[in-house]
mmCIF file as gemmi writes it, N, C-alpha and C atoms, coordinates in Angstrom:
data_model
loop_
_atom_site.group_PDB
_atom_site.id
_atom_site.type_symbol
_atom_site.label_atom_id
_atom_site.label_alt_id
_atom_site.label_comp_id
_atom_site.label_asym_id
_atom_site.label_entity_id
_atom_site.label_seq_id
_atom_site.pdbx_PDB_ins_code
_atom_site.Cartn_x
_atom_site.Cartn_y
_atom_site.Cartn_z
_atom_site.occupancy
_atom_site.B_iso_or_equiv
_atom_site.pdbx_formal_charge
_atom_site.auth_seq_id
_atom_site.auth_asym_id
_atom_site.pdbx_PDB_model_num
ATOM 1 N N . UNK Axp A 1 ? 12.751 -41.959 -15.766 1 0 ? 1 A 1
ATOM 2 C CA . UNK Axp A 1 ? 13.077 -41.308 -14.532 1 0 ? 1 A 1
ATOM 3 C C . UNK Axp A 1 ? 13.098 -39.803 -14.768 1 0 ? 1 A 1
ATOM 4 N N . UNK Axp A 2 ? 12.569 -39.095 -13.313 1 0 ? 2 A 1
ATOM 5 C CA . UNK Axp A 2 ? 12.373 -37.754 -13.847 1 0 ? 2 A 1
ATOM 6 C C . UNK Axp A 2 ? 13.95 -37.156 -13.42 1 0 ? 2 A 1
ATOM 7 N N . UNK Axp A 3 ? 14.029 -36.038 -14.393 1 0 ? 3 A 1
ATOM 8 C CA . UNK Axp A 3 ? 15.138 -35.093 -14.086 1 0 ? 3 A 1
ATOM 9 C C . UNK Axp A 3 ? 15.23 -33.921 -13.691 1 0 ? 3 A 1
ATOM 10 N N . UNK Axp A 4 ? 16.083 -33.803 -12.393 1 0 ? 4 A 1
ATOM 11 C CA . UNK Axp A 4 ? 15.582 -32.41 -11.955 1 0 ? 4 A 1
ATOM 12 C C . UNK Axp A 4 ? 16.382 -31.768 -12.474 1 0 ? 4 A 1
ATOM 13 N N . UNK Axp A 5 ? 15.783 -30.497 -13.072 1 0 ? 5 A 1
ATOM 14 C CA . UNK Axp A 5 ? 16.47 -29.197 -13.275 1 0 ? 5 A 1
ATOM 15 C C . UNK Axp A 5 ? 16.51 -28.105 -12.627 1 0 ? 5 A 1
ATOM 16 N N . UNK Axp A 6 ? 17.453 -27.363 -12.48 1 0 ? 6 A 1
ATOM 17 C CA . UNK Axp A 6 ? 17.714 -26.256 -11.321 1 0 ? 6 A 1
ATOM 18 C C . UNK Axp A 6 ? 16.911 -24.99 -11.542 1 0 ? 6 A 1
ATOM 19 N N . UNK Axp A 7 ? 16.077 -25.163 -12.567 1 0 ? 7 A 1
ATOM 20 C CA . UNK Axp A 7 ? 15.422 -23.845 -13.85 1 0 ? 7 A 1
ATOM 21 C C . UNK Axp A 7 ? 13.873 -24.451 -12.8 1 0 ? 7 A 1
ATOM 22 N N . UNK Axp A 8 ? 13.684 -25.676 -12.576 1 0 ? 8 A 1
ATOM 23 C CA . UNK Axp A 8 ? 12.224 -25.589 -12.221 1 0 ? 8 A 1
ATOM 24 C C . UNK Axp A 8 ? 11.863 -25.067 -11.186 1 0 ? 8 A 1
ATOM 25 N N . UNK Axp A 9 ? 12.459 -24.779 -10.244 1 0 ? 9 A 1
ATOM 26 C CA . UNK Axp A 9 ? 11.864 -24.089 -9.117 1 0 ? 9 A 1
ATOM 27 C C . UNK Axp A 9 ? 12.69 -22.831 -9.176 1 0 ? 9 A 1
ATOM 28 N N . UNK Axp A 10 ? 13.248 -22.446 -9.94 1 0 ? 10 A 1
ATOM 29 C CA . UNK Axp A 10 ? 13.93 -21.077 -9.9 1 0 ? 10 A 1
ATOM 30 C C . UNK Axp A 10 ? 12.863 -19.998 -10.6 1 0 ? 10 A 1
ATOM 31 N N . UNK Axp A 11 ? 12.502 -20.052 -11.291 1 0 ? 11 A 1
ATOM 32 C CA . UNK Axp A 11 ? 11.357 -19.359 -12.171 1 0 ? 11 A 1
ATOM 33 C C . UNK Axp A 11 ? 10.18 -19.178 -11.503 1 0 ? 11 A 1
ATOM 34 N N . UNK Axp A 12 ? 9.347 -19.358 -10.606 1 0 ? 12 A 1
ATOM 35 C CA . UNK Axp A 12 ? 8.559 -18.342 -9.182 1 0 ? 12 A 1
ATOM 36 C C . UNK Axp A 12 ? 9.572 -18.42 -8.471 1 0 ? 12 A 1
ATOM 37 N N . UNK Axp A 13 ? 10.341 -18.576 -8.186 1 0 ? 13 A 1
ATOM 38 C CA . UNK Axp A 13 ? 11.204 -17.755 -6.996 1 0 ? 13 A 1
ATOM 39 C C . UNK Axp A 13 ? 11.809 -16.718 -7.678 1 0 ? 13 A 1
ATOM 40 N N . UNK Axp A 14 ? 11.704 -16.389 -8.999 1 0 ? 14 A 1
ATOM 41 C CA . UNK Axp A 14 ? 12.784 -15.007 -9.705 1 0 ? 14 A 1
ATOM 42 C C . UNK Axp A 14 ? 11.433 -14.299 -9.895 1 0 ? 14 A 1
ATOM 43 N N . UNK Axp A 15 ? 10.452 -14.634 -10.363 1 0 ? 15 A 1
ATOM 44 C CA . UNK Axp A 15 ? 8.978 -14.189 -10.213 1 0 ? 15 A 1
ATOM 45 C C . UNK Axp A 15 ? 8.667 -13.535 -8.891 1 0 ? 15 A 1
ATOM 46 N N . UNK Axp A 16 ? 8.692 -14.389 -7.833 1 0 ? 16 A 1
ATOM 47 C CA . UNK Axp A 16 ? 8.587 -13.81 -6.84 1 0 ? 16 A 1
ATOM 48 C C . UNK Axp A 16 ? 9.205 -12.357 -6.736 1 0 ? 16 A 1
ATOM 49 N N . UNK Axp A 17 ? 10.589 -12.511 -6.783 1 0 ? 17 A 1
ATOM 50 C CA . UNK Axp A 17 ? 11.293 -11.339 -6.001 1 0 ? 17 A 1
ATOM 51 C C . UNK Axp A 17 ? 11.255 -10.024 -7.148 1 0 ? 17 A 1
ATOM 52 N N . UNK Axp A 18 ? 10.679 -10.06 -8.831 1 0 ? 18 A 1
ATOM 53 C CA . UNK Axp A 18 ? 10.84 -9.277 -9.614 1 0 ? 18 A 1
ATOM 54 C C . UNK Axp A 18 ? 9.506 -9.251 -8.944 1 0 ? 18 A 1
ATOM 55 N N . UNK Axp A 19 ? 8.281 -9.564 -8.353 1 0 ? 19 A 1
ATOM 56 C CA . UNK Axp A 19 ? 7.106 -8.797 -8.215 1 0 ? 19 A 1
ATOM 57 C C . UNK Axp A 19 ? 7.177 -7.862 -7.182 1 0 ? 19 A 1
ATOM 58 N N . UNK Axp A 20 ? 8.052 -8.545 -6.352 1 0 ? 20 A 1
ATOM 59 C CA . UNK Axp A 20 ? 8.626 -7.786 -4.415 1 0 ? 20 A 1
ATOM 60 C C . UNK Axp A 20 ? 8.803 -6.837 -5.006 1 0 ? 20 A 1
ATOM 61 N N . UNK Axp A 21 ? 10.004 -6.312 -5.658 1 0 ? 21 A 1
ATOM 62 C CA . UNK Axp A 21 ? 11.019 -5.636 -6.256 1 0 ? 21 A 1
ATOM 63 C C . UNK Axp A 21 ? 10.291 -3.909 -7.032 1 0 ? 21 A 1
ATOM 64 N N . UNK Axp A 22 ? 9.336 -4.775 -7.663 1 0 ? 22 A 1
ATOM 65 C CA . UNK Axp A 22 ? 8.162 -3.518 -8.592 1 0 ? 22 A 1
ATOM 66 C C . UNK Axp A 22 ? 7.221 -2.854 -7.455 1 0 ? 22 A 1
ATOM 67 N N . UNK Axp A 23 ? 6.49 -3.599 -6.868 1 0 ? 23 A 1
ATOM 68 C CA . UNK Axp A 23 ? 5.379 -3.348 -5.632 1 0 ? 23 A 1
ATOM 69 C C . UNK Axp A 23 ? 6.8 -2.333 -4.835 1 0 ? 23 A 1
ATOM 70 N N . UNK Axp A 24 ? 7.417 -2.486 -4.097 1 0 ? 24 A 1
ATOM 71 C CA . UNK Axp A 24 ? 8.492 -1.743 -3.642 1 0 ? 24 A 1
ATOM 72 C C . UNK Axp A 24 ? 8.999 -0.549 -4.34 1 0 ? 24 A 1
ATOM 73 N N . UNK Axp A 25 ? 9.131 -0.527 -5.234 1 0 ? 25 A 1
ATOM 74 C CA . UNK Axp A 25 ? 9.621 0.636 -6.209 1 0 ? 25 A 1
ATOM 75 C C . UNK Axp A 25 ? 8.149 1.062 -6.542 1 0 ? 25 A 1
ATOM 76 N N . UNK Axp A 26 ? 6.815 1.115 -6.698 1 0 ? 26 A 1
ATOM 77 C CA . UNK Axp A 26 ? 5.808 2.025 -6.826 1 0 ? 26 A 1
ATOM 78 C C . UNK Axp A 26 ? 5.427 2.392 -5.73 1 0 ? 26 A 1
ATOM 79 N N . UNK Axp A 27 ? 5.882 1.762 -4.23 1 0 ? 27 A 1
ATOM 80 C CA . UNK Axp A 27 ? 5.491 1.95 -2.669 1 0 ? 27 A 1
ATOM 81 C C . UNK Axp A 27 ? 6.618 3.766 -2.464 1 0 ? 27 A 1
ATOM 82 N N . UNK Axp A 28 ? 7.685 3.491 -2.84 1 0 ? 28 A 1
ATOM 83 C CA . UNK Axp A 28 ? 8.556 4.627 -2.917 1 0 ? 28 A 1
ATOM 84 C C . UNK Axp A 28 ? 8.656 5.387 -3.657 1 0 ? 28 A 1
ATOM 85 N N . UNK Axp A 29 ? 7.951 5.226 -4.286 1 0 ? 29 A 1
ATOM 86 C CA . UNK Axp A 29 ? 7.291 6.625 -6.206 1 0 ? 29 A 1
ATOM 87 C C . UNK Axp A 29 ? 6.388 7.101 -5.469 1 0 ? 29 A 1
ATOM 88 N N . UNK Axp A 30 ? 5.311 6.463 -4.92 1 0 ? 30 A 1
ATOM 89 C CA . UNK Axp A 30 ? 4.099 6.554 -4.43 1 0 ? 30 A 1
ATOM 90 C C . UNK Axp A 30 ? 4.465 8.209 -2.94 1 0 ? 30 A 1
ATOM 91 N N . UNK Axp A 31 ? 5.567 7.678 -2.484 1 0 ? 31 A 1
ATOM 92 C CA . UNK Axp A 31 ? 5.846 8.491 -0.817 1 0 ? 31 A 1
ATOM 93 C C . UNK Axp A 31 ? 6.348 9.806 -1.389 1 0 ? 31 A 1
ATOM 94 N N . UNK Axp A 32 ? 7.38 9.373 -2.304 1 0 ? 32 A 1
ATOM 95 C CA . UNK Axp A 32 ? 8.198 10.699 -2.723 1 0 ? 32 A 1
ATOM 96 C C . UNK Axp A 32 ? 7.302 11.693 -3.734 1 0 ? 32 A 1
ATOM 97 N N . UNK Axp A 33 ? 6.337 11.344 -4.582 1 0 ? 33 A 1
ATOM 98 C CA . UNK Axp A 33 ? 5.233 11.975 -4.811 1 0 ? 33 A 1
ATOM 99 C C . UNK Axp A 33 ? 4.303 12.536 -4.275 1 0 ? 33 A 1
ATOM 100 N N . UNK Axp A 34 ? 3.923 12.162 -2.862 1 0 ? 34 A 1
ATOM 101 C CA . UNK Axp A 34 ? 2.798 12.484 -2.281 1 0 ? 34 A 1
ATOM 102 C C . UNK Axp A 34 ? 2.792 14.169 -1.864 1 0 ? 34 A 1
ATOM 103 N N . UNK Axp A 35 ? 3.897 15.045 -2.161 1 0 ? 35 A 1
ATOM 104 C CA . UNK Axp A 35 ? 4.203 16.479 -1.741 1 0 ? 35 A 1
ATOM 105 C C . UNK Axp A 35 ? 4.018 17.038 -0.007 1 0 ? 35 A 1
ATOM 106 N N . UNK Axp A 36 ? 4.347 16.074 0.283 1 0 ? 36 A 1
ATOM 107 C CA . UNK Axp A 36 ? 4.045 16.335 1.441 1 0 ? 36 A 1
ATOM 108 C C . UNK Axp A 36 ? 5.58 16.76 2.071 1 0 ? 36 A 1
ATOM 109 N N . UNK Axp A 37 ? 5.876 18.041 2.909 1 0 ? 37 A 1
ATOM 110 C CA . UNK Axp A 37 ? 7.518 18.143 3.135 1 0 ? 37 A 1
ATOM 111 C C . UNK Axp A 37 ? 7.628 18.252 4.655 1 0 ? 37 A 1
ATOM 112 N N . UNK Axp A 38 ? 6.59 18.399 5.781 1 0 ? 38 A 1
ATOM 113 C CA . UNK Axp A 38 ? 6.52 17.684 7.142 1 0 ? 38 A 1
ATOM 114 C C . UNK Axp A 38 ? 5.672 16.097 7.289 1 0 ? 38 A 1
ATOM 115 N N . UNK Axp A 39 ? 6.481 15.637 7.152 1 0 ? 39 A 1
ATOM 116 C CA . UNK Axp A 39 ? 5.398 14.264 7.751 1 0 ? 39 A 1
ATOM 117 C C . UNK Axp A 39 ? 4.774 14.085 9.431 1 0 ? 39 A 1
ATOM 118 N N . UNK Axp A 40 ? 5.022 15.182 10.422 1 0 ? 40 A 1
ATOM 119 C CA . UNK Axp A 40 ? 4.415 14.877 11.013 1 0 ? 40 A 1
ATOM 120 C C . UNK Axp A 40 ? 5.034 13.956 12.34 1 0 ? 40 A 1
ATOM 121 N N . UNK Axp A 41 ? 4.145 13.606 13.193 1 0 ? 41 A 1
ATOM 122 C CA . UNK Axp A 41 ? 4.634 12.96 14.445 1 0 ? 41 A 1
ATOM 123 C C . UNK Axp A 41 ? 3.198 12.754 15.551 1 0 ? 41 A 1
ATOM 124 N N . UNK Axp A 42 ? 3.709 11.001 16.214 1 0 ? 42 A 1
ATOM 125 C CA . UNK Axp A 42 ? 2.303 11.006 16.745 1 0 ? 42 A 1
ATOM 126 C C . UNK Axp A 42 ? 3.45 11.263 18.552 1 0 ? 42 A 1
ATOM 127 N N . UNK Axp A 43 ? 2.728 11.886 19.37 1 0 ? 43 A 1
ATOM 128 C CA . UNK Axp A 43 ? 2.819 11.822 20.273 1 0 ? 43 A 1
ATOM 129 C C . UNK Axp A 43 ? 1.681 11.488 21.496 1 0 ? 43 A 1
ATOM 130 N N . UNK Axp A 44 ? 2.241 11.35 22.698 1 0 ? 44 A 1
ATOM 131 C CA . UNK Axp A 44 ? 1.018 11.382 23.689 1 0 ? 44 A 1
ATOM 132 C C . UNK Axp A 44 ? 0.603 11.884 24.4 1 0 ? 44 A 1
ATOM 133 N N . UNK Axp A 45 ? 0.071 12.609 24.828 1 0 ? 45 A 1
ATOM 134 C CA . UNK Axp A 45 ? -0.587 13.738 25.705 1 0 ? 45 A 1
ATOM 135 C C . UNK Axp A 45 ? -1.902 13.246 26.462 1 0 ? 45 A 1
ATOM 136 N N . UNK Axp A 46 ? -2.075 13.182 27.434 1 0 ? 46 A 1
ATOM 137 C CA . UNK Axp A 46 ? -3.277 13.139 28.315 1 0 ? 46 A 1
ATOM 138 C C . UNK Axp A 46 ? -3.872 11.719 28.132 1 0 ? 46 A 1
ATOM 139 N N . UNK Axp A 47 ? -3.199 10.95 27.651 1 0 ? 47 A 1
ATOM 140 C CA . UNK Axp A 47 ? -3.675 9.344 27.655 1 0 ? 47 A 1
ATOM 141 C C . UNK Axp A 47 ? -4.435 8.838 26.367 1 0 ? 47 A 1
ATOM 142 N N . UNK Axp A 48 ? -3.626 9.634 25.285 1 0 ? 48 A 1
ATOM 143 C CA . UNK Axp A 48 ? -4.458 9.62 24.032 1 0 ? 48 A 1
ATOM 144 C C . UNK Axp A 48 ? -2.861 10.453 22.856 1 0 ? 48 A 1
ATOM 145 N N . UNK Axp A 49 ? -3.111 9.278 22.004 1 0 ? 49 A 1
ATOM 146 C CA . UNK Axp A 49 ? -2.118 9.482 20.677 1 0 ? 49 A 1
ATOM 147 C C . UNK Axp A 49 ? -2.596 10.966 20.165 1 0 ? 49 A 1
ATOM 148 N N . UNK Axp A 50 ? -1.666 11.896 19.686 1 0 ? 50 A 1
ATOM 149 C CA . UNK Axp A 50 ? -2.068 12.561 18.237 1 0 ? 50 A 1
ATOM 150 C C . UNK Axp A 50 ? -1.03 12.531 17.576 1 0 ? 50 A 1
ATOM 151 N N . UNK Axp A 51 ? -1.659 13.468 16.441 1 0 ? 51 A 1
ATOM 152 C CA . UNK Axp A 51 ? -0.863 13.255 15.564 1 0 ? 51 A 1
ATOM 153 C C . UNK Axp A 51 ? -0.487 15.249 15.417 1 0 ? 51 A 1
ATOM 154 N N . UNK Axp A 52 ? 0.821 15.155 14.96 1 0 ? 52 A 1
ATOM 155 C CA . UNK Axp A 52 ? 1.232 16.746 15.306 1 0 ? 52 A 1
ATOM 156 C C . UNK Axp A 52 ? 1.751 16.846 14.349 1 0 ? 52 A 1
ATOM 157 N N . UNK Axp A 53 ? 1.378 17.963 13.243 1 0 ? 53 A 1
ATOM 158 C CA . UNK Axp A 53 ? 2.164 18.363 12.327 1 0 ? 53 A 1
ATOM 159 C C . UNK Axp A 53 ? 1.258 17.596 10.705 1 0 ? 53 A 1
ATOM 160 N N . UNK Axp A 54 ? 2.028 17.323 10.236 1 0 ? 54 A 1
ATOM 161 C CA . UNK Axp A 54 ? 1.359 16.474 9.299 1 0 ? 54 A 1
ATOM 162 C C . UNK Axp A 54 ? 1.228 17.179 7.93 1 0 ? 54 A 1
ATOM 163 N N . UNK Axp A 55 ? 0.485 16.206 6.566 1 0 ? 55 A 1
ATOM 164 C CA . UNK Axp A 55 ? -0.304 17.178 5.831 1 0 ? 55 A 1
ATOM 165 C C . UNK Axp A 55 ? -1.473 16.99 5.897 1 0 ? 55 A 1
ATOM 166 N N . UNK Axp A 56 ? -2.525 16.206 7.117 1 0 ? 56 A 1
ATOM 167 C CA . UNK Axp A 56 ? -3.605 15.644 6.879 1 0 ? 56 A 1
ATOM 168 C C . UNK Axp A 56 ? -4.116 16.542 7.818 1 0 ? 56 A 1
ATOM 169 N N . UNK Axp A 57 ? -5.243 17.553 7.155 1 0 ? 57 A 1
ATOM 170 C CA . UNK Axp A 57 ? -6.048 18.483 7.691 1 0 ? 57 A 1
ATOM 171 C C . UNK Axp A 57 ? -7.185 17.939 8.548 1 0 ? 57 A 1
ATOM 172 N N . UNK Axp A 58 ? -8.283 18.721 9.35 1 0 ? 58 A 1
ATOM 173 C CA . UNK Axp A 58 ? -9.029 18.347 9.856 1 0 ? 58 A 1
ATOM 174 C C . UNK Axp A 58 ? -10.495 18.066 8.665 1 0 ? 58 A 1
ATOM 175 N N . UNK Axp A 59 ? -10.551 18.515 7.767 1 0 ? 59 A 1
ATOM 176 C CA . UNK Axp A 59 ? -11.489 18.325 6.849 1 0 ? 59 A 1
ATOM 177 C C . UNK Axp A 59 ? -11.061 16.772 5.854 1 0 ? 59 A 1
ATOM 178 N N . UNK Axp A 60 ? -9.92 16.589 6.062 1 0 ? 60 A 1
ATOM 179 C CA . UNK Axp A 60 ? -9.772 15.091 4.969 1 0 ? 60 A 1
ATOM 180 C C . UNK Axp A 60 ? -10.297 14.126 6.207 1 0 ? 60 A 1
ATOM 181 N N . UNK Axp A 61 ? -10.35 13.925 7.505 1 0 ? 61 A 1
ATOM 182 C CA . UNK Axp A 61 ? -10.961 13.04 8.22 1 0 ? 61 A 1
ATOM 183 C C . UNK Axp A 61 ? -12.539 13.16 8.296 1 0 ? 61 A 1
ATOM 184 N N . UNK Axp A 62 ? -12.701 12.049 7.805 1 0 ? 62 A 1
ATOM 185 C CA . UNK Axp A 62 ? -14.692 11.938 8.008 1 0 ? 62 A 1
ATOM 186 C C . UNK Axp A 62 ? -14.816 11.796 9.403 1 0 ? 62 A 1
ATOM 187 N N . UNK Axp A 63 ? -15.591 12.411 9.695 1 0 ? 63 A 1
ATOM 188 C CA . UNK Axp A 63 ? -16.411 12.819 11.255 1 0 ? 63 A 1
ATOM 189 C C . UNK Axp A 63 ? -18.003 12.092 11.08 1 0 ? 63 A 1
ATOM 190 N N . UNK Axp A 64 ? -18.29 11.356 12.168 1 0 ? 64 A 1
ATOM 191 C CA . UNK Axp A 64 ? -19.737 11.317 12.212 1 0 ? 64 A 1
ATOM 192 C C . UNK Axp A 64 ? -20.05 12.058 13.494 1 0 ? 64 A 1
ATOM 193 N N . UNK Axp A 65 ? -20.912 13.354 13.126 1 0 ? 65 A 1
ATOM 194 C CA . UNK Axp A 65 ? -21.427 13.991 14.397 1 0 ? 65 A 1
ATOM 195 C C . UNK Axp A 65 ? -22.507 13.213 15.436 1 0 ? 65 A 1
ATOM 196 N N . UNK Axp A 66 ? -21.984 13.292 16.767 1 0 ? 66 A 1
ATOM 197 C CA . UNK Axp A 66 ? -23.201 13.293 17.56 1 0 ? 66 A 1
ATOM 198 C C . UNK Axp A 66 ? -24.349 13.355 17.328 1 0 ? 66 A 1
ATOM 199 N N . UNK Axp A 67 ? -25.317 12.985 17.586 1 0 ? 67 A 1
ATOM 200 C CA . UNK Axp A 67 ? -26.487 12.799 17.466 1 0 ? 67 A 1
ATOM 201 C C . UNK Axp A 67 ? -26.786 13.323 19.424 1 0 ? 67 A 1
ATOM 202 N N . UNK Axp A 68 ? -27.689 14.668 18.848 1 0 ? 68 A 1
ATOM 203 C CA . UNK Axp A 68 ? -27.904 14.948 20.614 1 0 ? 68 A 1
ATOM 204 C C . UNK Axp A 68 ? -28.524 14.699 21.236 1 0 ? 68 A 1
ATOM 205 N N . UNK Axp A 69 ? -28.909 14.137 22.736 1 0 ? 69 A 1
ATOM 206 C CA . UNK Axp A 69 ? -29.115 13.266 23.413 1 0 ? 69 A 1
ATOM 207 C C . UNK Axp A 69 ? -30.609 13.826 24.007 1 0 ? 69 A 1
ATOM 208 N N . UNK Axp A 70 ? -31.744 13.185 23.348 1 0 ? 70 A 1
ATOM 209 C CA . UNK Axp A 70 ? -33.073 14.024 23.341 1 0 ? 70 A 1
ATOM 210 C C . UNK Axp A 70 ? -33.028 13.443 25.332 1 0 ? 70 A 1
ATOM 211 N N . UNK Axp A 71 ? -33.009 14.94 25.951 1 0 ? 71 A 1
ATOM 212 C CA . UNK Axp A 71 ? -33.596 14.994 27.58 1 0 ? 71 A 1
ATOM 213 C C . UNK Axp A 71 ? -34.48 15.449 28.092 1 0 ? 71 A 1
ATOM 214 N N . UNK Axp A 72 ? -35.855 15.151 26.918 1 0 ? 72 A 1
ATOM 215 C CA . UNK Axp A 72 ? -37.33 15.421 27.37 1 0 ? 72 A 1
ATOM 216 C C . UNK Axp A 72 ? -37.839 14.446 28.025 1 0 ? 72 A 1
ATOM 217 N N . UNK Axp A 73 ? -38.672 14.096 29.249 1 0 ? 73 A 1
ATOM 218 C CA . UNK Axp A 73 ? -38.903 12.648 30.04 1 0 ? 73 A 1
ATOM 219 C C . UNK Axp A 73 ? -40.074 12.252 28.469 1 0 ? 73 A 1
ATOM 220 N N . UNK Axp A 74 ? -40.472 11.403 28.789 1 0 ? 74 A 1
ATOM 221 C CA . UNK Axp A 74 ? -41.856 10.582 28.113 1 0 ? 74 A 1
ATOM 222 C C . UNK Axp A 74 ? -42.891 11.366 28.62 1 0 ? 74 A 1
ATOM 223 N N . UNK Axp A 75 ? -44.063 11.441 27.882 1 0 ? 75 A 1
ATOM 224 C CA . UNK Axp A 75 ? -44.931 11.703 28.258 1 0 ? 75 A 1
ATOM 225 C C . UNK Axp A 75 ? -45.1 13.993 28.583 1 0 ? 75 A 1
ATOM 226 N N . UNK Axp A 76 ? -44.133 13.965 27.814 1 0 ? 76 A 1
ATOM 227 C CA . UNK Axp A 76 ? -43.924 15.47 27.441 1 0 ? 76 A 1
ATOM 228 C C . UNK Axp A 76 ? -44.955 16.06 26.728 1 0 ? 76 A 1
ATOM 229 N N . UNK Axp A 77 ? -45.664 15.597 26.056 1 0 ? 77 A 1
ATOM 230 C CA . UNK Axp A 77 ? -46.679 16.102 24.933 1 0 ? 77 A 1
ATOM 231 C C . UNK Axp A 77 ? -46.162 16.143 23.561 1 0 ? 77 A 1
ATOM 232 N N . UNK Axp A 78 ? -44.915 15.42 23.328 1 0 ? 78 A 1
ATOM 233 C CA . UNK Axp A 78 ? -44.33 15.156 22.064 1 0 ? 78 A 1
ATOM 234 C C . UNK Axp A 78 ? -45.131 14.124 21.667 1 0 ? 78 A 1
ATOM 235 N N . UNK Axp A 79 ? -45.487 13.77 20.291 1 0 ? 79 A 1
ATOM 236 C CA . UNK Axp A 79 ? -46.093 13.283 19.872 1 0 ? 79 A 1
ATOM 237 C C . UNK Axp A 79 ? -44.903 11.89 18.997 1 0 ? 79 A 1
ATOM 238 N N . UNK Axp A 80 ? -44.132 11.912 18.994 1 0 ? 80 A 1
ATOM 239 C CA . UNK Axp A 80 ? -43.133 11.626 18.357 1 0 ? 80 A 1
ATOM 240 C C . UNK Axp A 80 ? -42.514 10.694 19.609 1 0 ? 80 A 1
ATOM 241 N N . UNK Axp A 81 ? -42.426 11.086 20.802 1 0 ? 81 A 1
ATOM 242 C CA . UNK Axp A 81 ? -41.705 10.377 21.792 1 0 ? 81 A 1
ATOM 243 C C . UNK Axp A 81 ? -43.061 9.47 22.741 1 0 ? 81 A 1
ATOM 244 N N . UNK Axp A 82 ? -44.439 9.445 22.185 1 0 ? 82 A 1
ATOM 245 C CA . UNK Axp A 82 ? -45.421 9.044 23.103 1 0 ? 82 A 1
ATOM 246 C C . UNK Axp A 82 ? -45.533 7.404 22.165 1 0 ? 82 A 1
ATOM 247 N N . UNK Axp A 83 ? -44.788 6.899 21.049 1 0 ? 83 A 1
ATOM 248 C CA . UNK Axp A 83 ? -45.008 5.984 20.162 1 0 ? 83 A 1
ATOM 249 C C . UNK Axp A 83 ? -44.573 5.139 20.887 1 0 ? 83 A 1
């Protein structure tokens, strides 16, 4: 007959919470390192979030520019738009 011991299911559950525990403590090393001394604020204005303040400049966000909207009809004498 098997015997239960109170050790067998305790050992991933102490696993568990020592992994919670580490991941949590490098999540808060991680914030208090980041040098950042305004964090910032999103508000709403005109039917659209921003973000105000911050340390995240307009150059750390990747932008894909427009592509401008060719308004020559067909048949222009472009050679490129007659394909």
């Amino acid at each position: 007959m098997a015997r239960l011991m109170p050790t067998s299911g305790a050992i991933p559950l102490v696993t568990g919470f020592v992994t919670a525990a580490a991941l949590s403590g490098v999540a808060v090393f991680a914030v208090f390192q980041s040098g950042c001394d305004e964090p910032g604020s999103y508000r709403s204005r005109d039917g659209a979030v921003e973000l105000i303040g911050g340390c995240l400049k307009p150059d750390d966000l990747p932008v894909n520019p427009r592509q401008p909207a060719d308004t020559r009809p067909l048949g222009s004498g472009d050679p490129a738009l007659e394909r």
